[in-house]
C-alpha positions, 0 to 999 in steps of 0.5 A, spaced: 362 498 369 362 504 374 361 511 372 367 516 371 367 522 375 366 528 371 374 532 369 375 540 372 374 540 365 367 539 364 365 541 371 366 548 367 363 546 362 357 545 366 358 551 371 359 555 365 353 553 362 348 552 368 350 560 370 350 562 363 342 559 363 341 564 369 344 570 366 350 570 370 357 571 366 363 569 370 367 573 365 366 579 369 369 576 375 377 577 375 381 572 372 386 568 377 385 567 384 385 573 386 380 578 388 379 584 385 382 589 391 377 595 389 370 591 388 372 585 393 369 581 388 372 573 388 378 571 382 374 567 377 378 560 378 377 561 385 369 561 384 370 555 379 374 551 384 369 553 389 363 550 384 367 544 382 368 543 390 360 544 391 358 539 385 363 534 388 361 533 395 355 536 397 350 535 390 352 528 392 349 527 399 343 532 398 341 526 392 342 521 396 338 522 402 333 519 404 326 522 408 327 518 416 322 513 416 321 511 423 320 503 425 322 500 419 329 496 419 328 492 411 332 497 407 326 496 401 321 499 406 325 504 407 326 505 400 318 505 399 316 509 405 322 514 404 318 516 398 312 519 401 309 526 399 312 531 402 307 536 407 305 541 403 302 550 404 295 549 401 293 542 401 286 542 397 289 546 391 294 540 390 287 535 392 284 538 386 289 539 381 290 531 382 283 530 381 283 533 374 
């Protein structure tokens, strides 16, 4: 059975939630869609369309990309190699760290 997508409803809820655990109170913003015409600050429902817009398209293509794995055509390889380490700034910390 395939999933249901989330409603505008939850998406809210979601948004609301995540923003709230970073400390950010969309109820400041101006109720409706329309921008407040001394602070330019966006409309609260045009902000939430926007969220609910990110959360549909762009989350979905960041989690289903996969690293270019150069030479290989079997799709589990691909899998596989696609999950190598990614390069990262001080490699000796991570070797140690690993080593405990």
């Amino acid at each position: 059975m395939a999933p249901t997508p989330p409603t505008d409803a939850d998406l809210n809820v979601m948004i609301r939630a995540r923003l709230a655990a970073l400390g950010i109170d969309l109820d400041q913003l101006p109720p409706g869609t329309t921008s407040d015409p001394v602070t330019g600050a966006p409309g609260r429902d045009s902000v939430l369309a926007s969220l609910r817009s990110f959360l549909r398209g762009t989350v979905a293509e960041l989690a289903a990309y996969q690293l270019p794995v150069p030479g290989a055509a079997d799709p589990d390889a691909r899998k596989a190699l696609s999950q190598q380490r990614v390069p990262i700034l001080y490699p000796a910390n991570s070797t140690e760290w690993r080593k405990s």
